[in-house]
N, C-alpha and C positions, 0 to 999 in steps of 0.2 A: 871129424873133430867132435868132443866131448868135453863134457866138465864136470863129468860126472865121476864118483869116489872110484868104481869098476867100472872101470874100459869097458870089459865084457857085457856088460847090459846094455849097452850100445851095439854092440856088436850083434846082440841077440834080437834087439830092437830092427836093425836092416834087413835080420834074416826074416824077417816077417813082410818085411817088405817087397813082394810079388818077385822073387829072386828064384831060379832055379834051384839054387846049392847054397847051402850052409857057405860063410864066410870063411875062410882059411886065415887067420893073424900070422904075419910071420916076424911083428915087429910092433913093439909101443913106441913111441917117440912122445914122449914130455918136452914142451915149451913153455916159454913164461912168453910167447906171445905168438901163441899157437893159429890165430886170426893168419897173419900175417905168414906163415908159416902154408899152412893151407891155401892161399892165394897162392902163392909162388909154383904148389906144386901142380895146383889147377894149370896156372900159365905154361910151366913146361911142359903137361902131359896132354894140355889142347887139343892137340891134331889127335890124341890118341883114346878119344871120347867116343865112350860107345853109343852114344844118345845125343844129338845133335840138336834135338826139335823140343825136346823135354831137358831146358840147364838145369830145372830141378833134379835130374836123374845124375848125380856127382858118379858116374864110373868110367873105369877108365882100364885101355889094355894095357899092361906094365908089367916088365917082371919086378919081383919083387926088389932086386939088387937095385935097379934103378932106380927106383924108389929112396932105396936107405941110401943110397950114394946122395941122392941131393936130401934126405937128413944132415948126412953128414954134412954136408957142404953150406947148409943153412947156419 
């Protein structure tokens, strides 16, 4: 999540973040309460957390479909 005017410097901001690979977008998603948004998708991709020991570390295995489908669903 961001609140910044480009997504994309965010985006470029994680890729510095001790990450193997450049980030791949395959999707913006605008909310007007994107907080709330972001939790939900935390809770349903839980089990699917690549980092268990570090909940600072937000990543998660997903395809991307999955994903938009609970956009869309939100």
């Amino acid at each position: 999540m961001t609140r910044r005017l480009d997504p994309m410097d965010r985006v470029k901001e994680l890729g510095d973040a001790s990450v193997p690979h450049e980030f791949k977008v395959h999707v913006f998603a605008y909310s007007s309460d994107a907080p709330t948004l972001e939790n939900r998708l935390h809770d349903e991709f839980e089990e699917s957390r690549v980092n268990f020991i570090d909940r600072r570390r937000e990543f998660f295995f997903a395809d991307p479909e999955q994903v938009i489908e609970m956009l869309i669903a939100f």
